[in-house]
Phi, psi and omega in degrees: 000315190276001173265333163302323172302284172316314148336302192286331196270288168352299189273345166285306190320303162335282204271344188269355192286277178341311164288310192314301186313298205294013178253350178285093182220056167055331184273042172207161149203190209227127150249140194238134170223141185213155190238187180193151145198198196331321186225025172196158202237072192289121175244136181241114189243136180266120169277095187297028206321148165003291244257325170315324166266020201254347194269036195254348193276133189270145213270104172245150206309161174256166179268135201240111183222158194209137215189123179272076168292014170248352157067057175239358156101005202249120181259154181261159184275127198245114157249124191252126201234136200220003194289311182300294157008277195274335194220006172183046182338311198291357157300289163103008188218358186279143173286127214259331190220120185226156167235151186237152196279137147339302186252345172233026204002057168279118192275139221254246164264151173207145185228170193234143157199148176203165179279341179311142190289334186286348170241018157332100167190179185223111184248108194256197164231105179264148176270070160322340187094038174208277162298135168240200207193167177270148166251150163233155171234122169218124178252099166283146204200081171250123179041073200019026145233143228250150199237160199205120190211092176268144193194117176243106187252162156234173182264155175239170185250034140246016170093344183283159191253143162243113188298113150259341148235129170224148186202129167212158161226143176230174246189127162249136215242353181256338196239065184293157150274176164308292191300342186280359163301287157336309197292309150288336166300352174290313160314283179307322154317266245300308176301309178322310174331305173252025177261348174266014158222035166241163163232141181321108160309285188195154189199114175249020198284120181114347190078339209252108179286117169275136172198148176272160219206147170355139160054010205211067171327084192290136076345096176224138205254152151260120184292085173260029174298301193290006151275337155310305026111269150290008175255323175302292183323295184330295195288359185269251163009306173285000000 
């Protein structure tokens, strides 16, 4: 029996180093409990998910908005969950924003934005004066060339997007041309345009989150001076 034990006891040492690694990818931890008698030695181990360890992040409420994007005369339900956003950015995978169909509460869509720079985006609801339709705005600007990227849709009530506008331009922001100046200050009129009959969801571009909140539509423009700016200076310089 105390050589069958000494066996038992051998082989948790063994198998439990060897699991414990292979589950370590940070989302788990472990509670260990263990019992024994004469001829065994029982480890009981409970798997702790993530989320168990999430319960300092404060919950905040969601904001609830409403907009007929299937243009069915039906408004669809817009929730904007701000908790990841405001209070714990650095996941990077929650979904910040969803819709659910009007008319069938079916879920529709879902976007993303966080302040982490790969999830840096903006997502609004513009108004043509009939329709309205979803926006995304991301002016992206990695290891100085900068990608500029619009793209305004409505739904269908099988979740596909119908474009009414895409548009991108990309930019070196350290190496301009002569025409790029124009060409983006052109650009960014042409997005302003309809970022000024649109109101801001939720906007993380800059890292500084912008949104709108109960009774209070935000209008938010993109400001591209100060790339302007530095492009000139850049282009001075060379």
């Amino acid at each position: 029996m105390v050589r069958l034990k000494n066996i038992s006891i051998i082989l948790v040492l063994i198998i439990l180093p060897i699991y414990l690694t292979g589950c370590n990818n940070n989302t788990s931890t472990f509670n260990v409990s263990k019992t024994g008698n004469n001829s065994q030695f029982l480890v009981d181990l409970e798997v702790l998910k993530k989320d168990s360890m999430d319960s300092d992040v404060k919950l905040e409420e969601p904001i609830i908005w409403y907009a007929d994007l299937t243009h069915d005369g039906i408004n669809e339900k817009i929730v904007m969950d701000l908790t990841y956003v405001i209070n714990y950015p650095e996941t990077g995978e929650e979904k910040t924003v969803t819709v659910y169909s009007g008319s069938s509460g079916e879920l529709l869509w879902t976007g993303h934005a966080d302040t982490v720079h790969v999830g840096w985006n903006g997502i609004y609801i513009y108004n043509d004066g009939k329709n309205e339709y979803l926006v995304i705005w991301q002016p992206t600007i990695y290891q100085d060339i900068a990608n500029f990227n619009i793209r305004i849709f409505s739904l269908a009530e099988d979740g596909k997007e119908k474009d009414l506008l895409k548009k991108n331009m990309e930019f070196d922001i350290y190496n301009p041309k002569e025409s790029d100046f124009d060409e983006v200050s052109e650009f960014v009129d042409m997005v302003n345009g309809y970022l000024e009959k649109s109101y801001v969801l939720v906007d993380t571009n800059n890292a500084t989150p912008v949104y709108s909140t109960y009774g209070n539509q935000i209008v938010n423009l993109y400001d591209v001076s100060p790339i302007l700016k530095e492009m000139k200076g850049m282009k001075e310089n060379n």
